[in-house]
C-alpha positions as CSV (number, residue, x, y, z in Angstrom):
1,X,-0.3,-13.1,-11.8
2,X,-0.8,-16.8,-11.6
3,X,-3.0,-16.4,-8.9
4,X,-5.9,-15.3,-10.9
5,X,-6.1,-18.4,-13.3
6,X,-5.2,-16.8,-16.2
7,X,-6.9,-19.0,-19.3
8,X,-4.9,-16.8,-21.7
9,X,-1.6,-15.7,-22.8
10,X,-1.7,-12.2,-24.7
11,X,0.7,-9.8,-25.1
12,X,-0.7,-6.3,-24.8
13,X,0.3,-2.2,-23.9
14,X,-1.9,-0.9,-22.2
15,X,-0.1,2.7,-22.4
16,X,0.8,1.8,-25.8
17,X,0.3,6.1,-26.3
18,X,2.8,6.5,-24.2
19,X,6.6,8.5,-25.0
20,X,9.3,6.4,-24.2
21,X,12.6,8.3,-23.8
22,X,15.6,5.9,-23.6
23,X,18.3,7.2,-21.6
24,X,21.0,4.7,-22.2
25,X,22.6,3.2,-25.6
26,X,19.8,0.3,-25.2
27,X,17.7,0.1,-29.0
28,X,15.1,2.1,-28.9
29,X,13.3,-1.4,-29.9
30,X,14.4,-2.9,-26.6
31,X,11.6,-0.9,-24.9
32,X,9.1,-2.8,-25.6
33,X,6.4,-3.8,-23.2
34,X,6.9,-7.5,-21.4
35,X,3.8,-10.1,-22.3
36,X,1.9,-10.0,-20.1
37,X,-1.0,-12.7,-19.2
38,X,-4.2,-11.4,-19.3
39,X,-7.4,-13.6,-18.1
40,X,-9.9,-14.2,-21.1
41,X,-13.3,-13.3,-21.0
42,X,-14.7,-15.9,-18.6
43,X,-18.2,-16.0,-20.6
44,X,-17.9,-14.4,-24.6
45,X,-20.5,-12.3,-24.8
46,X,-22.1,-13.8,-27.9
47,X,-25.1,-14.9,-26.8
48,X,-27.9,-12.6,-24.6
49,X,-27.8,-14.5,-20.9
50,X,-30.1,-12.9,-18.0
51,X,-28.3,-11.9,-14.7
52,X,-29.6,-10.4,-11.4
53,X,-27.3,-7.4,-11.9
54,X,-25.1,-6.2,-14.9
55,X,-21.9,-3.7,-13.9
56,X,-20.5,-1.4,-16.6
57,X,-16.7,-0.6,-15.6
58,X,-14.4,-2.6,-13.9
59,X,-13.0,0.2,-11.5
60,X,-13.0,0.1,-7.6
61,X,-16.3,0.8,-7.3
62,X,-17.6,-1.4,-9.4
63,X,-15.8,-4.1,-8.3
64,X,-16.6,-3.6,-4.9
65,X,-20.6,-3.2,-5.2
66,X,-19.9,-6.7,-7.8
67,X,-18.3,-8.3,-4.6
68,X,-20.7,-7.4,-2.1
69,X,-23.7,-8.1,-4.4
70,X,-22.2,-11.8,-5.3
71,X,-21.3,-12.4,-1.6
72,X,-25.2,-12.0,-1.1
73,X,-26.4,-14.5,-3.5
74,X,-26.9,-11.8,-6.6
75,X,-25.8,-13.5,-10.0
76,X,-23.6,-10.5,-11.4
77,X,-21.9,-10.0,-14.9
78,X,-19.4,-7.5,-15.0
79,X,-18.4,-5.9,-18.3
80,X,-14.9,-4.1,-18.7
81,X,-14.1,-3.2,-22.9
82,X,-10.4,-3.5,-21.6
83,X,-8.2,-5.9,-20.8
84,X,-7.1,-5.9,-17.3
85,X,-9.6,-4.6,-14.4
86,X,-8.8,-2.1,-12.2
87,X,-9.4,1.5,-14.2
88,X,-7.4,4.2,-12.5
89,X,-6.5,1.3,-9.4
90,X,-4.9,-0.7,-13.1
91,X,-1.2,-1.2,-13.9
92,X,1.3,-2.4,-16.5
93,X,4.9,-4.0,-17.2
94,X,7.4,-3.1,-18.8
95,X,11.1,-4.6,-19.0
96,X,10.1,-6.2,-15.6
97,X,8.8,-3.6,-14.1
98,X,5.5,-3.5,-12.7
99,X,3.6,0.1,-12.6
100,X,1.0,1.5,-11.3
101,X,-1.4,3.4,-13.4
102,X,-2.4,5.9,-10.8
103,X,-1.4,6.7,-7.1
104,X,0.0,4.3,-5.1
105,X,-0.9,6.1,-1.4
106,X,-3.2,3.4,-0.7
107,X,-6.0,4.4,1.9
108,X,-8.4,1.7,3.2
109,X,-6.1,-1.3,4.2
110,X,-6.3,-1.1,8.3
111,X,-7.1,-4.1,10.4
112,X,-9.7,-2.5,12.8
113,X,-12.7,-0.3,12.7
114,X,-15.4,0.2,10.0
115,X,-13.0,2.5,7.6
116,X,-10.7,-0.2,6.2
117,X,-12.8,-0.4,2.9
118,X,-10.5,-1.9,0.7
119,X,-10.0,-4.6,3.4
120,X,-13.2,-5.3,3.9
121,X,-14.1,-5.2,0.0
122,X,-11.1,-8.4,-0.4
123,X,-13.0,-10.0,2.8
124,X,-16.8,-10.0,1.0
125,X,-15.5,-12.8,-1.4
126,X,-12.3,-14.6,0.8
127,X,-9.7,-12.7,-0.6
128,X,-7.0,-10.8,1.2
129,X,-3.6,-8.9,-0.3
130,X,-0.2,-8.8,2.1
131,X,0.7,-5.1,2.4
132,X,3.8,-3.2,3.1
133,X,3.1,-0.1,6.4
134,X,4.3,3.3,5.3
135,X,5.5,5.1,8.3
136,X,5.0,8.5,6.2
137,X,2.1,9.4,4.3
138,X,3.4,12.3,2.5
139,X,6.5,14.5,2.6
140,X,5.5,17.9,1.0
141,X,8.3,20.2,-0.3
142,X,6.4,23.5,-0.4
143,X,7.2,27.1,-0.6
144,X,9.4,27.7,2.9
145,X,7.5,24.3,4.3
146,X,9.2,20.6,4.2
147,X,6.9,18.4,6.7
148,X,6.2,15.1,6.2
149,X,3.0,13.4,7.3
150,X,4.1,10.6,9.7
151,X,1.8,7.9,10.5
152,X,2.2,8.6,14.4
153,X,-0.3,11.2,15.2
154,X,1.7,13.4,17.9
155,X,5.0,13.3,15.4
156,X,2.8,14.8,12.9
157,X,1.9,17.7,15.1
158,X,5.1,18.3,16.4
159,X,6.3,18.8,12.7
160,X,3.7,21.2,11.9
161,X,4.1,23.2,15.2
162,X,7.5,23.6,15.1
163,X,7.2,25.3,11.2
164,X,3.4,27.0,13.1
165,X,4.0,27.5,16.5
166,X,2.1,30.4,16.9
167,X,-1.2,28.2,15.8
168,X,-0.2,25.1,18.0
169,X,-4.2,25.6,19.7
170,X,-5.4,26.1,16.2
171,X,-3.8,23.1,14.5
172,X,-4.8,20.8,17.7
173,X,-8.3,21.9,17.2
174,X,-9.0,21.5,13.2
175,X,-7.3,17.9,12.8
176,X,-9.2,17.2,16.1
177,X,-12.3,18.2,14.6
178,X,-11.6,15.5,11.9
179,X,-11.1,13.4,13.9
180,X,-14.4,14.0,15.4
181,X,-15.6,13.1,12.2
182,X,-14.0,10.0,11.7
183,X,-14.7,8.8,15.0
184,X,-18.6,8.6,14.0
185,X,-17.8,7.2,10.6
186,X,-15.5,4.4,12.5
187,X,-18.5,3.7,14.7
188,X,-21.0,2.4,12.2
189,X,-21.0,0.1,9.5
190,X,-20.5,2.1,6.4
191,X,-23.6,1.4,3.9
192,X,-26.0,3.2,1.7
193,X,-27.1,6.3,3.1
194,X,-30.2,6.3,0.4
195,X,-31.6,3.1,2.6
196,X,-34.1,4.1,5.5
197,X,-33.9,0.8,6.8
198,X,-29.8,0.7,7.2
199,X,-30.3,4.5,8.4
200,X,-32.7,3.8,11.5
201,X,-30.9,0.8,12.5
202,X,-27.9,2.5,12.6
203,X,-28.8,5.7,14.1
204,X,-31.0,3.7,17.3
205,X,-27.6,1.8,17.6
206,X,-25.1,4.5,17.3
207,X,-26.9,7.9,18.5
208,X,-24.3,9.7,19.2
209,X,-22.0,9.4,16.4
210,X,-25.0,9.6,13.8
211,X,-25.8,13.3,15.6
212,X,-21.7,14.6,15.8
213,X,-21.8,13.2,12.4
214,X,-24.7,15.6,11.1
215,X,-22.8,18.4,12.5
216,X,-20.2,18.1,9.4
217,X,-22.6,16.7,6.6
218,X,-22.8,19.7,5.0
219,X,-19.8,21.9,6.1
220,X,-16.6,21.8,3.7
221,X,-12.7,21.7,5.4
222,X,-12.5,25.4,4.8
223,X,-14.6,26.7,6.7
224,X,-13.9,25.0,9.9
225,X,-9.8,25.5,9.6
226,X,-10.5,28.7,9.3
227,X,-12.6,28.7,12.3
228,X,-9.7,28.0,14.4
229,X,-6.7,29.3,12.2
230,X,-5.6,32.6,10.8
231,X,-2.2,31.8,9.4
232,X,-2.5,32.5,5.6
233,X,0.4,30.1,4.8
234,X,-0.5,27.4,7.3
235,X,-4.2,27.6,5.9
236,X,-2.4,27.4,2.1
237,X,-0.9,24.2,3.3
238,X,-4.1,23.1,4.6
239,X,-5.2,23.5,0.7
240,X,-2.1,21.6,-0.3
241,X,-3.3,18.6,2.2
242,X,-6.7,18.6,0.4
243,X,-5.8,19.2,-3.0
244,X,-3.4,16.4,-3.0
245,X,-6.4,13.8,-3.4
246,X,-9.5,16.1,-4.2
247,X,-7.9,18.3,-6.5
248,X,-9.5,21.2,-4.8
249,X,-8.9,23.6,-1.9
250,X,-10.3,23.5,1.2
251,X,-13.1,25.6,0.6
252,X,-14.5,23.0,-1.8
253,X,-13.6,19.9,0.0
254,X,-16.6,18.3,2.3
255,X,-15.1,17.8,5.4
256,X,-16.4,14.6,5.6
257,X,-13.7,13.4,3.1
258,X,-11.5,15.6,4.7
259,X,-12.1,13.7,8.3
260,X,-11.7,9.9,6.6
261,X,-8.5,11.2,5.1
262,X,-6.7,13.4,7.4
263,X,-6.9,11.2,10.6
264,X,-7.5,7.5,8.8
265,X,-3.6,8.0,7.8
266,X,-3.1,7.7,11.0
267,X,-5.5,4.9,12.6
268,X,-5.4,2.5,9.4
269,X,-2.2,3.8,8.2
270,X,-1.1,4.0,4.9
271,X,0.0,0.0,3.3
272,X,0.6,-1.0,0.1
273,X,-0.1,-3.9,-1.2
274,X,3.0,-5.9,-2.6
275,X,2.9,-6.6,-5.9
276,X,1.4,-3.0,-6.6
277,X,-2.0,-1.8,-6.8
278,X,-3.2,-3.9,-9.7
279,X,-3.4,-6.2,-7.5
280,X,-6.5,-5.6,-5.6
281,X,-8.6,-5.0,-8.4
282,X,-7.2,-8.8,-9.7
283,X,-8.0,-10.5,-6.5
284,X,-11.4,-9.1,-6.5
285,X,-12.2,-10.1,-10.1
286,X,-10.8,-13.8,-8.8
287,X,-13.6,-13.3,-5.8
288,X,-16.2,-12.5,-7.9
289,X,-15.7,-15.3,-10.2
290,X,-15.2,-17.8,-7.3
291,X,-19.0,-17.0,-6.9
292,X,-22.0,-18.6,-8.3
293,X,-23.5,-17.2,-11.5
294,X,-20.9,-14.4,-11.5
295,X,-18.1,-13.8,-13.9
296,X,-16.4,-10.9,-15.5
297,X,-15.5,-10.1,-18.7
298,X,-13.0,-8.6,-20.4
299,X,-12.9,-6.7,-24.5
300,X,-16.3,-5.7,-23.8
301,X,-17.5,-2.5,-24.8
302,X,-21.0,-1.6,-23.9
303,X,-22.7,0.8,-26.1
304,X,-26.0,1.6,-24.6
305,X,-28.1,1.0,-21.6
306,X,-30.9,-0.6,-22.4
307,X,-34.9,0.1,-21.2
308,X,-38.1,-1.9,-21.1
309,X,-41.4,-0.6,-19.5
310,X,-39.9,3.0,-18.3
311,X,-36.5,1.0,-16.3
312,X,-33.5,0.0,-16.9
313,X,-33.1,-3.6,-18.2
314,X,-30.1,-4.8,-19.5
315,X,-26.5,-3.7,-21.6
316,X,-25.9,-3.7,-25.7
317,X,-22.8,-4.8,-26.3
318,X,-20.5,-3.2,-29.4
319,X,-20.4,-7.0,-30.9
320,X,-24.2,-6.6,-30.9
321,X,-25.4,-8.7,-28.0
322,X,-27.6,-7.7,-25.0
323,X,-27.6,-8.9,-21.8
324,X,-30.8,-8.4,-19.8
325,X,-30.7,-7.7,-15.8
326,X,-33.1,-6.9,-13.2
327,X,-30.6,-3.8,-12.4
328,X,-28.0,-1.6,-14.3
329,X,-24.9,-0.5,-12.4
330,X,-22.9,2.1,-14.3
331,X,-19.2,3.0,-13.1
332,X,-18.8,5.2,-16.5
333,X,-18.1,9.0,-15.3
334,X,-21.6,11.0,-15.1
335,X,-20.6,12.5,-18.5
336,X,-20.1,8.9,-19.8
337,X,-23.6,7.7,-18.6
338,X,-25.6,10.8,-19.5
339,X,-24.0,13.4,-21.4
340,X,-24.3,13.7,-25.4
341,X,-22.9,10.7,-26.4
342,X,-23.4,8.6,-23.1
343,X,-24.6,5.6,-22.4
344,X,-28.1,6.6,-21.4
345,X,-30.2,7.7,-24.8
346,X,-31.3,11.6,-24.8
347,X,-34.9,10.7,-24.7
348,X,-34.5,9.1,-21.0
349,X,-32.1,11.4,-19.3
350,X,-33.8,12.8,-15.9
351,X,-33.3,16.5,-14.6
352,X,-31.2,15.6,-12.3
353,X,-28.6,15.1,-14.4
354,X,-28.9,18.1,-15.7
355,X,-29.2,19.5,-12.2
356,X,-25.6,17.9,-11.7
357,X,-24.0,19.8,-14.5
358,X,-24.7,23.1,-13.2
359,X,-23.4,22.0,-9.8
360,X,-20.5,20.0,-10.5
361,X,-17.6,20.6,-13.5
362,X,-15.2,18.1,-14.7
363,X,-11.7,17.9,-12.8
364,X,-8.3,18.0,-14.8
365,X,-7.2,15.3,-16.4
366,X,-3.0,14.7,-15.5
367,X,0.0,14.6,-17.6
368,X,2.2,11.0,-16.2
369,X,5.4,9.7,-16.0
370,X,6.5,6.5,-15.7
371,X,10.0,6.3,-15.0
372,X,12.9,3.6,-14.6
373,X,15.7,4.8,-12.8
374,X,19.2,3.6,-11.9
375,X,19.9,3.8,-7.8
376,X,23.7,3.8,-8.7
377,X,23.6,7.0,-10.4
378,X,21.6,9.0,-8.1
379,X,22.8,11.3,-6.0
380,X,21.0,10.4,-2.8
381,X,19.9,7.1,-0.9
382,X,16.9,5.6,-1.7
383,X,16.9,3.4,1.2
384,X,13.8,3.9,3.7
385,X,16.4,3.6,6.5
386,X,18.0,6.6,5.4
387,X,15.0,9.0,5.1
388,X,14.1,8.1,2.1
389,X,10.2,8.2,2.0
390,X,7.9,6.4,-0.9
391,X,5.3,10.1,-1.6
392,X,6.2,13.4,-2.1
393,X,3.8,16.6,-3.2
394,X,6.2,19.5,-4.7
395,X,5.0,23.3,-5.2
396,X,7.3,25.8,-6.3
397,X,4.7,29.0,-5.9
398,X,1.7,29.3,-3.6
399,X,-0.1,30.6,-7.1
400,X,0.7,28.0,-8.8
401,X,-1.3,25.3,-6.4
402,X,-4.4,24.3,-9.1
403,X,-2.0,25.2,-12.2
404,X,-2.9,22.5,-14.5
405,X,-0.7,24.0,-17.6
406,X,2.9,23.3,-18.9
407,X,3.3,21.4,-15.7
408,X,4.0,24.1,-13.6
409,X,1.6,23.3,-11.1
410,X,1.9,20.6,-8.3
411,X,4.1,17.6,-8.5
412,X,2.7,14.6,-7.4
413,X,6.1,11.6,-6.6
414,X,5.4,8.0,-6.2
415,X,8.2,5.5,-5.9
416,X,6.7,2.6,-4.5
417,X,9.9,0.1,-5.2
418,X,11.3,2.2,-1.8
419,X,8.4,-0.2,0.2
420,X,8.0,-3.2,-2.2
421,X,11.4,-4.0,-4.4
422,X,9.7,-6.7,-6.3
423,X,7.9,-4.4,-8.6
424,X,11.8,-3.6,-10.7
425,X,15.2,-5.6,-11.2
426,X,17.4,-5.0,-8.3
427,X,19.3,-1.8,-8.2
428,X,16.8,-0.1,-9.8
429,X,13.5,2.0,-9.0
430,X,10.1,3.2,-10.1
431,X,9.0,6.7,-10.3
432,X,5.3,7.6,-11.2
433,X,4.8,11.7,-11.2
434,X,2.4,13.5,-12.3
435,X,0.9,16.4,-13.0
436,X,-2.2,18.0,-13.4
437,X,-2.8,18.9,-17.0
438,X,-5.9,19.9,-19.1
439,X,-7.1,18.0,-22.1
440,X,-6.9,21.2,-24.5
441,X,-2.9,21.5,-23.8
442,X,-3.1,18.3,-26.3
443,X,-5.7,18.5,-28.6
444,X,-5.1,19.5,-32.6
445,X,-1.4,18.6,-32.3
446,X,0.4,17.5,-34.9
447,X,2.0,13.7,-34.3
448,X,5.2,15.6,-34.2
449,X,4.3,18.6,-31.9
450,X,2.7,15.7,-29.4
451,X,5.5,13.6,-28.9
452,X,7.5,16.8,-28.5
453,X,5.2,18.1,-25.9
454,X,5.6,15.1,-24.2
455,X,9.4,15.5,-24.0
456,X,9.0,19.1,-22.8
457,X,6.9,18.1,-19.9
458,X,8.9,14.9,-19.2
459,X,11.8,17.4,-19.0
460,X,10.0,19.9,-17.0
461,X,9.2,17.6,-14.0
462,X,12.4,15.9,-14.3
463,X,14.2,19.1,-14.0
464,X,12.1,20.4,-11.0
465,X,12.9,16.9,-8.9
466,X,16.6,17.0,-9.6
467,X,17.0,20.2,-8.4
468,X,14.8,19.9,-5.1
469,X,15.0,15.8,-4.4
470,X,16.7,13.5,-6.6
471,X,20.2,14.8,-7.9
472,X,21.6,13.2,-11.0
473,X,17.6,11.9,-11.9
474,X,17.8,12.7,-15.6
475,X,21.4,10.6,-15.8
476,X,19.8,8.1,-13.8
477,X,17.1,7.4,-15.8
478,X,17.1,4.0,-18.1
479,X,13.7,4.7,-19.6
480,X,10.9,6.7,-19.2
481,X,7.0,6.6,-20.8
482,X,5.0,9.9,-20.9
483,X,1.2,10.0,-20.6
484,X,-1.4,12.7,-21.6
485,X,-5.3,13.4,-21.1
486,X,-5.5,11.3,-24.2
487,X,-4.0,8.3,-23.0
488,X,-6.1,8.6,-19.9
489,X,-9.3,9.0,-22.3
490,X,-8.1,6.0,-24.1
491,X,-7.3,3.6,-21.7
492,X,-9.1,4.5,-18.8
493,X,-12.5,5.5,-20.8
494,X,-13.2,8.8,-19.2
495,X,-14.3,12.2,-20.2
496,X,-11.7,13.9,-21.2
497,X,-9.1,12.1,-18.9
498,X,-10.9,14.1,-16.3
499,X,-10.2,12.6,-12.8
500,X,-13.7,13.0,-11.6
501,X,-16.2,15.8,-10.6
502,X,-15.3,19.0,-8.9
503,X,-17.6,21.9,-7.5
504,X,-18.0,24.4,-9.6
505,X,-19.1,26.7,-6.8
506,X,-19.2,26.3,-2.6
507,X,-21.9,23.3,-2.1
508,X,-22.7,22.4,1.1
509,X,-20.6,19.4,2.1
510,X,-21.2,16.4,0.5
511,X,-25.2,16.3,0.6
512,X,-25.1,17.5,-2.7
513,X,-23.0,14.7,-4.6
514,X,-25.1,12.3,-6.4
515,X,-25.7,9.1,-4.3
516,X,-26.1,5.8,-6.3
517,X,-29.5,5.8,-7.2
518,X,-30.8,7.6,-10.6
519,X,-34.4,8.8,-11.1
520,X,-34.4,6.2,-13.7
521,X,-35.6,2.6,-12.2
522,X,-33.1,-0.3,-12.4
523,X,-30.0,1.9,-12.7
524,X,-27.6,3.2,-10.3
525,X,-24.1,4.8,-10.8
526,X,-21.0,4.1,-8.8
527,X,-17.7,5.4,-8.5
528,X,-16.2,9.0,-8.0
529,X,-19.2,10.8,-9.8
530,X,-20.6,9.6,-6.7
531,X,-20.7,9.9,-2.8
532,X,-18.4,10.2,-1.6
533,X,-15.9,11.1,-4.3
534,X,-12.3,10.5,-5.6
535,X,-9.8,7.9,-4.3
536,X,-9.9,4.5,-3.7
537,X,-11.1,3.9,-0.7
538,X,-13.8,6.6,-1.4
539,X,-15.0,4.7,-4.3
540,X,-14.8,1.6,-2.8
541,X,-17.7,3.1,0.0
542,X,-19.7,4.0,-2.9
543,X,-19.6,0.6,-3.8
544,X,-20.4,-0.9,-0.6
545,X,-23.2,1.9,-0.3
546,X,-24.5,0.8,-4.3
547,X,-24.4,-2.9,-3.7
548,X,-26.6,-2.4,-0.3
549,X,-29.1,-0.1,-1.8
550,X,-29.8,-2.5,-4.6
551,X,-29.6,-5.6,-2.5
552,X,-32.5,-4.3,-1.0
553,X,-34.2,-3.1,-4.1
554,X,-33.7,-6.9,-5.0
555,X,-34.8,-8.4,-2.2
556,X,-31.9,-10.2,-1.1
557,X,-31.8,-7.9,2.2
558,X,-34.4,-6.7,4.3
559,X,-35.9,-3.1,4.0
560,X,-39.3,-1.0,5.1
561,X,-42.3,-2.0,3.2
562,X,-41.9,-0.7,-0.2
563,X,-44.6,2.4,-0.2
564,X,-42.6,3.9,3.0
565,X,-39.0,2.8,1.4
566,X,-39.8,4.4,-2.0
567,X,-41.3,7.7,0.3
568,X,-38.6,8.3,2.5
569,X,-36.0,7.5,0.0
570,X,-37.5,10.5,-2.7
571,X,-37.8,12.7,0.1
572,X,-34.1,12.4,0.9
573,X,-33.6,13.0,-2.4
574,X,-35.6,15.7,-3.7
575,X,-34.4,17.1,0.2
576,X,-30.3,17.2,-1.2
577,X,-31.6,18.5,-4.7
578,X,-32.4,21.8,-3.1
579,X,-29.4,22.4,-1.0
């Protein structure tokens, strides 16, 4: 932690919601969360100052367009109501351990190509992170499947042939038609696909991946493994592979996610960064602040964007100041920006946003548990040399793959102290899981029927692992903190806990996402309401791709002359608006 400069010293709990469990004699006041330092606001926001760019939300897309934006001269003011960056990338401590608030299957960290977002996000300001290789994605224990997802390619195959080998032609030709895709991604520099400019550069320099690249745009994963497979359980574990990080099945996944994903695994490789996944989103903040003009700032809560002359100038803060900026970038959800009580007054909210809502739906929000557990008293080796891998994906029943009630649907494992020990006291581990789970499971419960909702769940999953993974878990465990929808709300400031949009129906591939820019001048959104979705390496192109579109709406990088800019750029617009 002393790497970012912390000015200040302040305990805090960021899951303070959370139900701990203790399963040892320990006082239950013993489980308590460690102080932790947290870097003051850089700048109190009690005064109005004038920037070049204001960012709402301190998540990886925010942070990212922030960092590219800085790195080319922008002055930039980040605003995060919390205390720690990150969002959903975040973590916490407890009792010296160090979690992870969300995943910890880390996408984006190669060495090579143009995919390695996360790496290339750290490199815009001089930072870089040491990561840990994973030689296995995923293990999935499914109904009458156990593969895991090695990082060689050809082992990969081999696993799923040998459970498929009827569809060996079929399975070589779907994950090779991802990797067709990712291919033309890795070709090109990855920037704002809203910018004529960037997109005739890029097409004159790299032809032929730009036209195999429109050949997927607006196809979902779906329809092309069905193209090649007919196995009904082979193309359920194909939904399995996409619903692990879109929360969808294939049918609804753009296989241009589904390309990044399925074959960057194995060209960047999976690689955690030690010290857990807080801390990219803390060596980015540093960055930022290493730059002129920039800073970010932490307790504080914006309350309204605000407009001058029909565009977006500038933030009102909850403490009553304003900051005025030549542009507005908002990494709130879509709801948070424009929905009833967003961000974006009633009076100014376009049709396209409206356009959105009929298109898109919010995701499930999930049910977490972080866990502390005793190595000792478990009845199998956690050591990586023994087969122990660090992410595992658990179904019990086919029907209950998008289940997001009572925790009977998929089980999402992390236990990232099996590649980095340094995140818990020796001899002992951390397990995240988690579950999909709908914010009306927990609404108008009594404080009573909550926590023991909590417990039920918390004994649900714990249940389900011991009997399929981890054999003496629930006498293992030394403590364990339950998280809801509501803790997500509260913490993480989204709608509803949701994890991000979702079609509502079958959209043509990702054309129809929102991109960055808003029909409303001066403000652009960022994150997974955007293009190209959830995770972070996704988010962290949607930052790259917002910081280049309004560098150029700046000035700070060239573009077309603005009548032909502005003409082309609507036309792609209004162009995705009717598919």
């Amino acid at each position: 932690m002393s790497s970012l400069g912390f000015t200040a010293s302040i305990p805090f709990r960021p899951f303070s919601s959370l139900h701990q469990v203790s399963t040892t004699t320990r006082p239950e006041n013993q489980l308590r969360a460690t102080a932790q330092s947290v870097r003051a606001p850089t700048r109190p926001t009690t005064a109005a100052q004038d920037v070049d760019v204001v960012v709402i939300g301190s998540g990886m897309g925010a942070l990212t367009a922030a960092a590219d934006l800085s790195s080319k001269g922008a002055s930039v003011c980040v605003l995060e109501k919390y205390l720690i960056p990150g969002g959903s990338s975040g973590y916490f401590v407890r009792d010296g351990y160090t979690f992870d608030a969300g995943a910890s299957m880390i996408f984006g960290f190669g060495q090579r190509g143009t995919t390695n977002l996360l790496t290339r996000a750290l490199q815009t300001v001089g930072r870089k992170l040491e990561t840990i290789p994973d030689p296995v994605q995923v293990r999935y224990h499914l109904p009458g499947i156990d593969i895991r997802v090695y990082r060689d390619y050809e082992r990969f195959l081999s696993e799923l042939i040998k459970v498929f080998p009827s569809e060996e032609r079929g399975i070589r030709k779907f994950y090779g038609e991802c990797w067709n895709v990712f291919n033309a991604l890795n070709a090109m520099p990855l920037r704002s696909l809203e910018e004529p400019n960037y997109l005739f550069r890029v097409f004159f320099a790299h032809p032929i991946p730009c036209l195999n690249l429109l050949r997927y745009i607006a196809r979902n994963a779906g329809d092309v493994a069905r193209k090649h497979i007919k196995d009904e359980n082979l193309l359920r574990f194909i939904d399995m592979e996409c619903y692990s990080w879109s929360v969808v099945p294939a049918d609804l996944t753009p296989m241009i996610n589904a390309g990044m994903v399925f074959s960057d695994r194995h060209y960047g490789g999976i690689n955690y960064p030690v010290g857990g996944v807080g801390r990219i989103s803390q060596e980015l903040v540093q960055g930022i602040e290493d730059k002129p003009g920039c800073s970010v700032q932490f307790g504080s809560r914006v309350t309204q964007i605000l407009f001058s002359g029909g565009r977006a100038s500038g933030v009102k803060l909850a403490n009553g100041c304003e900051i005025k900026a030549k542009a507005v970038i908002s990494n709130a959800t879509r709801w948070d920006t424009f929905g009833e009580h967003g961000l974006v007054d009633a009076k100014h909210v376009p049709t396209a946003e409206y356009r959105f809502r009929d298109r898109y739906v919010k995701s499930p929000s999930f049910c977490s548990m972080h866990i502390a557990v005793r190595e000792c008293d478990l009845g199998v080796s956690m050591r990586e040399e023994d087969g122990m891998d660090c992410h595992h994906i658990m179904l019990d029943d086919w029907n209950e793959l998008e289940t997001a009630r009572d925790g009977k649907g998929t089980l999402f494992v992390s236990v990232p102290t099996v590649l980095d020990k340094s995140l818990a006291p020796e001899g002992m581990h951390i397990f995240h899981v988690f579950t999909p789970s709908w914010m009306d499971e927990w609404e108008g419960l009594s404080s009573k029927e909550y926590e023991m909702k909590k417990q039920a769940m918390l004994q649900s999953a714990t249940e389900r692992l011991e009997r399929t993974l981890f054999p003496g878990l629930r006498g293992a465990m030394e403590f364990a903190e339950v998280g809801s929808p509501r803790t997500h709300r509260r913490f993480l400031g989204r709608v509803d806990g949701s994890y991000g949009p979702v079609a509502k129906k079958k959209l043509r591939g990702l054309l129809s996402m929102p991109f960055n820019r808003t029909e409303l001048d001066g403000l652009y959104c960022v994150g997974d309401s955007t293009f190209p979705g959830q995770g972070l390496n996704a988010t962290a192109f949607s930052g790259f791709a917002c910081g280049h579109r309004v560098a150029a709406d700046l000035g700070l990088i060239s573009k077309l002359p603005d009548p032909l800019d502005s003409f082309l750029t609507d036309l792609l617009s209004k162009q995705r608006l009717r598919l």
